[in-house]
C-alpha positions as CSV (number, residue, x, y, z in Angstrom):
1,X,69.5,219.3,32.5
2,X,68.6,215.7,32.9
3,X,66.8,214.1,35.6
4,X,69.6,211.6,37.6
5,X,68.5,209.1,40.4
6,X,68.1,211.1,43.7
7,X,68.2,208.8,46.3
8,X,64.9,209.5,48.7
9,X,64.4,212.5,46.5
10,X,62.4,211.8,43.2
11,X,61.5,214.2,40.7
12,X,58.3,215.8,40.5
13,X,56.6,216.2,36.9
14,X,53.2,218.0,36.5
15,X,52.4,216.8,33.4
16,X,50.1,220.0,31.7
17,X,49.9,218.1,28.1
18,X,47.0,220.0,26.5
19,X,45.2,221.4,29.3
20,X,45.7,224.9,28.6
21,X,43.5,224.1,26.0
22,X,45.9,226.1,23.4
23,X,45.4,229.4,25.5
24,X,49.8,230.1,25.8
25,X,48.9,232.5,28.6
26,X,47.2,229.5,30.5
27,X,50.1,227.7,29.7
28,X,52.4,229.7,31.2
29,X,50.2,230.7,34.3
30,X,50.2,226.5,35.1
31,X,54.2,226.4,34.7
32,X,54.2,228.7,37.4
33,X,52.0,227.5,39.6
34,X,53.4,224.3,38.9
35,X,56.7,225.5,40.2
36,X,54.5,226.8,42.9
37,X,53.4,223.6,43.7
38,X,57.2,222.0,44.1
39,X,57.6,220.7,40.8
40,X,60.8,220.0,39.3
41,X,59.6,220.1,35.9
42,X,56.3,220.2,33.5
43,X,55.8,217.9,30.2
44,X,53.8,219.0,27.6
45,X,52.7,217.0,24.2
46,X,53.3,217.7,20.9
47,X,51.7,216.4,17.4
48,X,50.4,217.5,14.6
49,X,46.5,217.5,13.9
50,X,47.6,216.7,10.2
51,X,48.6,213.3,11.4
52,X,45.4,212.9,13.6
53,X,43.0,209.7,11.8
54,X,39.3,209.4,12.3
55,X,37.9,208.6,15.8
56,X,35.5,209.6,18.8
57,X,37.4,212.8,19.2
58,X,36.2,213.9,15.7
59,X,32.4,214.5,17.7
60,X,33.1,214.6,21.3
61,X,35.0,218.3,21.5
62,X,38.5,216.6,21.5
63,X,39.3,216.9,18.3
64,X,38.9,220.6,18.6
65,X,40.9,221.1,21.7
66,X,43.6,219.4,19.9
67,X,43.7,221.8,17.2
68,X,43.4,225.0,19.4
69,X,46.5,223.4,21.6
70,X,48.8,222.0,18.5
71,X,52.3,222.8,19.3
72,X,54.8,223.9,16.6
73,X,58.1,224.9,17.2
74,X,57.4,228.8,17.9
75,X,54.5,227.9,20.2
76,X,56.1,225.4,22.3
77,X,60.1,226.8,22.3
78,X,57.7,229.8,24.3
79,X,56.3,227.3,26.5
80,X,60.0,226.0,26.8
81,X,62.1,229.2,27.5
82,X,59.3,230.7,30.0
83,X,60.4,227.2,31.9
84,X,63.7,227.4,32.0
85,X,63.7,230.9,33.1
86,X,61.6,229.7,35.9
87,X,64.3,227.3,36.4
88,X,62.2,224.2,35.7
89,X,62.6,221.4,33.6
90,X,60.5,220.9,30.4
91,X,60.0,218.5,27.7
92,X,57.4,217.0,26.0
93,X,55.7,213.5,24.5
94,X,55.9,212.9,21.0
95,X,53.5,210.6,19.1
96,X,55.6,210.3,15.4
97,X,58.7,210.8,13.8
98,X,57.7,214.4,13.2
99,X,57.0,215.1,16.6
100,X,60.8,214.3,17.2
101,X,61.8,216.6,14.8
102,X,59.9,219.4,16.4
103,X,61.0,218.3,20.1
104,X,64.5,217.9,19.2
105,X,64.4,221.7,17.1
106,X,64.1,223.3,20.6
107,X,66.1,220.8,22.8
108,X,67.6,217.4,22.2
109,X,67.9,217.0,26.4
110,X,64.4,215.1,27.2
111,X,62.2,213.1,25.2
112,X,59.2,211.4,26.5
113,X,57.5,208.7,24.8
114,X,53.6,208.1,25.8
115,X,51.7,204.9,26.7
116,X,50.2,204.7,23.0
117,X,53.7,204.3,21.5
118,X,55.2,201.8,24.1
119,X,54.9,200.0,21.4
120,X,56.7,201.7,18.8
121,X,60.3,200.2,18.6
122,X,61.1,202.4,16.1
123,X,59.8,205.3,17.3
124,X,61.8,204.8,21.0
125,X,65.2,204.0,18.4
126,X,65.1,207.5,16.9
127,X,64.6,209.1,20.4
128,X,67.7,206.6,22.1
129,X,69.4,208.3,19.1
130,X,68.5,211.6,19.2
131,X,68.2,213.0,22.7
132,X,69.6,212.8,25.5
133,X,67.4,211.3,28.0
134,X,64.5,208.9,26.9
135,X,61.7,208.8,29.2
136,X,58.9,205.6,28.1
137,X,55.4,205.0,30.0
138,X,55.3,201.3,30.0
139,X,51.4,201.6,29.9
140,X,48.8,200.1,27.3
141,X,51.0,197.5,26.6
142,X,50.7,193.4,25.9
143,X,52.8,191.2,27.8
144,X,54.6,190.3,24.4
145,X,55.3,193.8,23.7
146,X,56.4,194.9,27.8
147,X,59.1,192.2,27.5
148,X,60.3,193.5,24.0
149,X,61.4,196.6,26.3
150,X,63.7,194.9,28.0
151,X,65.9,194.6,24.9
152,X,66.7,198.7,26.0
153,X,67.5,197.9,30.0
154,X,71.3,198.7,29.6
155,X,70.3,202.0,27.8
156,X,72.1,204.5,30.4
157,X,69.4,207.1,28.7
158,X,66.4,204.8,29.3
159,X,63.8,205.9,32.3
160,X,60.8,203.7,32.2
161,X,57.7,204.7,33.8
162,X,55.0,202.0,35.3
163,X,51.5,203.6,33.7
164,X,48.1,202.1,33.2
165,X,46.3,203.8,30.7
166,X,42.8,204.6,31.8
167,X,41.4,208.2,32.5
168,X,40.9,208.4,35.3
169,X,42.5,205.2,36.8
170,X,40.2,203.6,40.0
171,X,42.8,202.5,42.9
172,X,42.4,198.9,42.3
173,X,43.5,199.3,38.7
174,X,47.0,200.3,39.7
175,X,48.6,197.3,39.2
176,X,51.6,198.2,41.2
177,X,53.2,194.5,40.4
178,X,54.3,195.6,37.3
179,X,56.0,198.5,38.8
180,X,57.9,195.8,40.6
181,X,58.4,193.7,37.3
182,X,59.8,197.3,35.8
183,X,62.1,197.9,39.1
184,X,63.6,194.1,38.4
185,X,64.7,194.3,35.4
186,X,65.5,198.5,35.0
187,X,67.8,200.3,36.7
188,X,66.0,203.7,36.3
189,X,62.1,203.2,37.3
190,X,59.3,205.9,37.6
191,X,55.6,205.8,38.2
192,X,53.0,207.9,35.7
193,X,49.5,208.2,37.6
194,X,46.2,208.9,36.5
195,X,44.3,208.2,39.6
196,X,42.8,211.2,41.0
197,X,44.7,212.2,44.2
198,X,48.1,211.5,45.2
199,X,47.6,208.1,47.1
200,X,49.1,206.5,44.2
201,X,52.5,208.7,43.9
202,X,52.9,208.4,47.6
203,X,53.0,204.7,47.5
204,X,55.3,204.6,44.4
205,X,57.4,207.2,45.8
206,X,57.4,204.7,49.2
207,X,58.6,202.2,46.6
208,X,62.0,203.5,45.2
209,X,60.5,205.6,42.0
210,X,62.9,208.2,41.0
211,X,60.2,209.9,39.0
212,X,56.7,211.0,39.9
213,X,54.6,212.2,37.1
214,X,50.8,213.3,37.8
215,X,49.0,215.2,35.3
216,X,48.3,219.5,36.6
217,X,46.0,221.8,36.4
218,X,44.7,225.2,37.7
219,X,40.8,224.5,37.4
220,X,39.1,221.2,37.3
221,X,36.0,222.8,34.8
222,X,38.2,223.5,32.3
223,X,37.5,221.5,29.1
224,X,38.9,218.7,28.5
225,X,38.9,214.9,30.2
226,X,42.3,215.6,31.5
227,X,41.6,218.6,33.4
228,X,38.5,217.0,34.7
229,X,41.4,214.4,36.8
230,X,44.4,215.8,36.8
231,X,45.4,217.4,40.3
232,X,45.4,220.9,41.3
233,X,48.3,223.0,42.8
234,X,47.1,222.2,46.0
235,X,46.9,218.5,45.7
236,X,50.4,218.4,43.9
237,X,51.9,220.7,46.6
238,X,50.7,217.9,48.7
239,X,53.0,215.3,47.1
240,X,56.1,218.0,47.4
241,X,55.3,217.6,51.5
242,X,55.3,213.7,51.8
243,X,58.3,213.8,49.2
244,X,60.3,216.2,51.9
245,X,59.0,214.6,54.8
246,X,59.9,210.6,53.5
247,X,63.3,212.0,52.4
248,X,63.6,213.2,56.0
249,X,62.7,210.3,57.8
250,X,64.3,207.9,55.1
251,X,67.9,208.1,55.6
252,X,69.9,205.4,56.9
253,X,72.6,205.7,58.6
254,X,72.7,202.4,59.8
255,X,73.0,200.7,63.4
256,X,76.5,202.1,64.9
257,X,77.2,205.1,67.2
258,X,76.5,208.4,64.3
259,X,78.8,211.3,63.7
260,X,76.9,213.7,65.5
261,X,76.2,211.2,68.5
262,X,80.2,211.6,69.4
263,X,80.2,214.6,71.9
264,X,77.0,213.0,74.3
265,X,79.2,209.7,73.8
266,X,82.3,211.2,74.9
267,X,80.8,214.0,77.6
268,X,77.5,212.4,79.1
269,X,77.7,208.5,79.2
270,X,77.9,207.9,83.3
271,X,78.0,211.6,84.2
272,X,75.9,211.6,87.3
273,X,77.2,208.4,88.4
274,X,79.0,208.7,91.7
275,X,82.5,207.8,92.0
């Protein structure tokens, strides 16, 4: 399944990444509450620690949650058939070449390439390539580099995602005029949030975004920075509401007599006007 535009209806993503802090029963516990939640689908990462050079993570803890939560193929086709037979959608980010391989060994429906690697030409090439749906944050990038992605805005496979890359994001970092730069020149345009609540998604959703992705989780004290901002199921359900009720209010049927106006038309108009 890929994700197609939905007018007044956009997708929901709860983006779990590596918050179940390699626990596979976690993992499987936030699909379902993410279904819970009204999600259409859930996005996990993959990489290798192999591949992982020297940084800040090395002393802060993170380097050790990425081991414990390092998806191979085993671990994460689990992740992906619990999903499906929950009838959600789920893909994940890939940071290399490899990561492809590993992605593409399970499924070759959805890809999604992170903020990080906006830059990597190459890397989004392969994916065009090899799946069938690209997804592509637009975040941490140079203005050099965002117009470079314009080269890929006849790619039918191409959903491109307005993202600033700061954890959390405060709301006057949001930089939503990029999201309208994105919507100008792409035909399929999404919103990734990290600002902590759902202020944000509403107001891209408002905008025409086909896809809202907001990062999940089932308990805010779990390790981690991303757990520490990402929303819980009752914040995300929250997003599901507005989502229902703007698709509710947010059809036009223009300015003429409706369909379903035709028998108070016909029977009512002047009815207790005398003769």
């Amino acid at each position: 399944m890929k994700f197609h535009v939905r007018k007044n209806n956009p997708y929901l993503v709860a983006e779990i990444g590596w918050n179940f802090i390699g626990n596979i029963s976690l993992a499987k516990k936030m699909i379902l509450m993410a279904k819970k939640s009204g999600a259409d689908a859930v996005k996990f990462q993959i990489w290798n620690p192999k591949n992982l050079k020297r940084g800040p993570w090395d002393s802060d803890g993170r380097k050790k949650i990425y081991e414990r939560a390092f998806l191979d193929k085993d671990r994460y086709k689990k992740l992906y058939n619990f999903a499906i037979k929950n009838k959600l959608i789920c893909f994940a980010s890939v940071w290399s070449e490899d990561g492809i391989e590993t992605l593409a060994s399970v499924s070759k429906k959805i890809v999604k390439i992170p903020s990080p690697e906006a830059y990597n030409l190459k890397l989004i090439e392969k994916s065009l390539k090899v799946f069938d749906q690209v997804i592509l944050s637009a975040g941490c990038l140079k203005l050099k580099e965002l117009k470079k992605l314009k080269k890929y805005k006849k790619n039918k496979k191409l959903i491109i995602l307005h993202c600033v890359s700061s954890y959390p994001l405060n709301p006057e970092d949001t930089n939503f005029k990029k999201f309208f730069y994105l919507k100008k020149h792409f035909s399929k345009v999404g919103y990734s949030g990290h600002f902590h609540g759902i202020d944000d998604a509403c107001y891209a959703m408002a905008n025409g975004a086909i896809l809202i992705e907001k990062h999940f989780t089932t308990d805010n004290n779990l390790q981690g920075r991303d757990n520490k901002f990402a929303l819980l199921p009752k914040d995300f359900a929250l997003i599901d509401k507005i989502r229902k009720i703007y698709k509710l209010f947010n059809n036009n049927k223009g300015l003429d007599l409706q369909a379903n106006e035709k028998d108070i038309y016909k029977n009512y108009r002047g009815r207790w006007i005398p003769n």
